[in-house]
C-alpha positions in Angstrom: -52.3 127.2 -31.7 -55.1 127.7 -34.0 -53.0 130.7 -35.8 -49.9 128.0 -36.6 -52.5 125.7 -37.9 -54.3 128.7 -39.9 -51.0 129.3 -41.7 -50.7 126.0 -42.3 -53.9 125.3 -44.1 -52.8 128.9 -46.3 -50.0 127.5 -47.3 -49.2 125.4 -50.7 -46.2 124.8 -52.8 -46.3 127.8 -54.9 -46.4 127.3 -58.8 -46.6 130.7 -59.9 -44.8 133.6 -58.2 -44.6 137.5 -58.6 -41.4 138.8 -59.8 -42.3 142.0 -58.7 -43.1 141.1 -55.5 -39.4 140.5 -53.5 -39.5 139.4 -49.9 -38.1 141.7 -47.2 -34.8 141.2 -45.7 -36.1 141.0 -42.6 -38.7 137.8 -43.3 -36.1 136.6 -45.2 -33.1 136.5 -41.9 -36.6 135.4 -40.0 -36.7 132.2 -42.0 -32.7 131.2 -41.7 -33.4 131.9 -38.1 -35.6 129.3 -37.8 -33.9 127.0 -39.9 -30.3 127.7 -37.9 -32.0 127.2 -34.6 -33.9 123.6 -36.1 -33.0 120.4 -34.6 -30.1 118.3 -35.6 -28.5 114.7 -34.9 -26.2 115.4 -32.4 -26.4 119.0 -32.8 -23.6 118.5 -35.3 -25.7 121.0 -37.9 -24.1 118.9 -40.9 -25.6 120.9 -43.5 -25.5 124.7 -44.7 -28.1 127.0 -46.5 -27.0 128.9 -49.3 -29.3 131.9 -50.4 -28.7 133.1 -54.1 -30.6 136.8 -54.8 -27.8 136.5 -58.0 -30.9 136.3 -61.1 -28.3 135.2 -63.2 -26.7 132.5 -61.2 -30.4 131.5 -60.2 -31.0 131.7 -64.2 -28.4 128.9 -64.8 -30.4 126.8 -62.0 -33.2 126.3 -63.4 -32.5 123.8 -66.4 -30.9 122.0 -64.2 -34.2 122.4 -62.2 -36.9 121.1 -64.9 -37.4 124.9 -65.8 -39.5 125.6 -62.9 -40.1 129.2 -62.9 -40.2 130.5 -58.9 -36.2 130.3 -59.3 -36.2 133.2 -60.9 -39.2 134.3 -59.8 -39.2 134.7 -56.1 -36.7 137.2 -55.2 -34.7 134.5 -53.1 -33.5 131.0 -53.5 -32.2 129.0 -50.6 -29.8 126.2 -51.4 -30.0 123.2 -48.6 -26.3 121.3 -49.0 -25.3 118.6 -46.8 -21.8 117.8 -45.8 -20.4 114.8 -48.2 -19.0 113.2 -45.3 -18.7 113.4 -41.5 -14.7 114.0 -40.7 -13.0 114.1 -37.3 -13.1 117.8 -37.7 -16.1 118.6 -38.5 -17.7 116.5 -35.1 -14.2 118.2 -33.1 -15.5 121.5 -34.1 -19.6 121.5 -33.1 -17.9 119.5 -30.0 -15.7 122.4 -29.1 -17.8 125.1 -30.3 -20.9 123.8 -27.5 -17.8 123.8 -25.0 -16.6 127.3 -26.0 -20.6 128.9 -25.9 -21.6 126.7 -22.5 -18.0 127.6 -21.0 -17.7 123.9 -19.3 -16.8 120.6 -20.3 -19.1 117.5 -19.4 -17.7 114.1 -19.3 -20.4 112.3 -20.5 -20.3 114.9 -23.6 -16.8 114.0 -24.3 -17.8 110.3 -24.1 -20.4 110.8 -27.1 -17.8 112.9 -28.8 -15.4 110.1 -28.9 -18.5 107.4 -29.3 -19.1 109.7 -32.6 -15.5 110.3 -33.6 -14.9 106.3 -33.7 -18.1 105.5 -35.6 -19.0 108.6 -38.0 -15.6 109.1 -39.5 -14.9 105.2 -40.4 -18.4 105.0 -42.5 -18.3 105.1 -46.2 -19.0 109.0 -47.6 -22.1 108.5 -48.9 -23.9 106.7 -45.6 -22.5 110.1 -44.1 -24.2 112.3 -46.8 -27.3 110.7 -47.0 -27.0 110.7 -42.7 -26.4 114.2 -43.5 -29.1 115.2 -46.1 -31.9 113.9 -43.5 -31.1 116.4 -41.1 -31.4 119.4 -43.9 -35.0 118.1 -44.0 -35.5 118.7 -40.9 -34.8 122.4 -41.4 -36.8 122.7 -44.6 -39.9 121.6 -42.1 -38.7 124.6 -39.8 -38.0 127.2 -43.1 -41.8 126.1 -44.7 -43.6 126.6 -41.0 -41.3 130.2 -40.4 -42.2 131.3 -43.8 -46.3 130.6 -43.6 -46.4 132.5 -40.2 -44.4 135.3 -42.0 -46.8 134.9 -44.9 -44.3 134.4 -47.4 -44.5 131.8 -49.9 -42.5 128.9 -50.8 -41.9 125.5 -53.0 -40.0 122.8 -51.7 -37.6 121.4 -54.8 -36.5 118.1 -55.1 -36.7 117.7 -58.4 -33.5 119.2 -59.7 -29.8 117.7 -60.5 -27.4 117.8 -57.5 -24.3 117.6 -59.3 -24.8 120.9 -62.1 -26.5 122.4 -58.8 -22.9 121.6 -56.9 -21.0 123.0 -60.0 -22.7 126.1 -60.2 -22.5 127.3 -56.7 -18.9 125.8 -56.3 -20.2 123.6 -53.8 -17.7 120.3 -53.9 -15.0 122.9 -53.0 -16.4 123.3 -49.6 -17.4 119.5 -49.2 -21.2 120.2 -49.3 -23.7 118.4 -51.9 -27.2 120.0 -52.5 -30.1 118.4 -51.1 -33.0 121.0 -51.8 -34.2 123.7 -52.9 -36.9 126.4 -51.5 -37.2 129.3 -53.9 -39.2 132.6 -51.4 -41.5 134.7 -52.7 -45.1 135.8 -52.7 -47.9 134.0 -54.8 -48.7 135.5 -58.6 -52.7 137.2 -58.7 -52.9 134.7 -61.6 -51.7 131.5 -63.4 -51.4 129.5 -60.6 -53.5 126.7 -61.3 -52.9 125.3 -57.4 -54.1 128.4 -55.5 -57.5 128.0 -55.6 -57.3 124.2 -55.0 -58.9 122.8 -51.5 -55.5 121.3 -49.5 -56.3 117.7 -49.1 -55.2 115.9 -46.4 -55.8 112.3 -45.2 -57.8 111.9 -42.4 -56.6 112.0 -38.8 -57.8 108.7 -38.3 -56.0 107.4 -41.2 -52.6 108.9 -40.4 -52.3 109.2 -36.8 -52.1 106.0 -34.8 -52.5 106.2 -30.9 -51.2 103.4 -29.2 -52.0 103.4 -25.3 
């Protein structure tokens, strides 16, 4: 426990990165691992990661991106984009697909399936999407833990526009908005006016509330 909570207190949203520096394949499929196996509503996994190694695509990000240089500078940029809506076929598919792997079917599982299939589907898109872009959060939490155990850093992005994002990546084709953005990489030996910085966190007392 105190070796999770060590690389927790190393971590810290990168502002500088080495270019030189790329991140191994293998920490790289480590992270995605973590973020494929993360939790879900439903298990229904409505979102997708998209990593861009591509400089030049990851060049035309970042004005979109206010300029911010670990785009280009870590050696891989992963792309969190929701589904833009919640269809019959999407739920049908994660449905069958846990049917397929478990090689049974439960009837109290195809009871939530159709308890799903006659309430997702018959929302309006963008309840879906923004149903859908809270689950991608949950696997950022799982991508920023795997990565600080595998002592690779990393910046969580909001700040960046969805829709030149979407156009650049062809992402509207495949019915996926961007959500976030999580450039990899390993922390510049200088310029990084964060690095030396104590983390500061509010008190235990102040956040957590125990209620017996």
């Amino acid at each position: 426990m105190s070796e999770l909570l060590e690389n927790l207190q190393w971590r810290y949203a990168t502002k500088k990165m080495d270019p030189t520096k790329p991140v191994s394949q293998e920490k790289v499929d480590y992270i995605l691992e973590a973020i494929r196996l993360s939790a879900s509503s439903s298990g229904l996994q409505p979102y997708e990661v998209i990593v861009v190694t591509n400089p030049d695509i990851r060049k035309q990000i970042v004005p979109h991106a206010w300029n911010q240089a670990q785009i280009t500078d870590g050696s891989h940029l992963l792309v969190f984009a929701a589904w833009d809506d919640y269809t019959a076929e999407r739920i049908n598919y994660m449905f069958d697909l846990v049917n397929e792997k478990r090689g049974f079917k439960n009837e109290g599982w195809e009871n939530y399936r159709q308890m799903l299939l006659s309430t997702y589907p018959e929302r309006d898109a963008d309840t879906n999407f923004e149903h859908a872009a809270r689950q991608a959060y949950i696997g950022l939490g799982s991508a920023l833990i795997a990565a600080a155990e595998m002592k690779v850093d990393s910046t969580p992005m909001e700040g960046f526009v969805p829709e030149e994002v979407d156009k650049i990546l062809n992402l509207k084709e495949r019915g996926l908005k961007s959500v976030l953005l999580l450039p990899l990489g390993y922390r510049a030996d200088s310029g990084d006016w964060l690095v030396d910085l104590q983390k500061v966190r509010r008190e235990t007392d102040e956040f957590i509330t125990v209620i017996d």
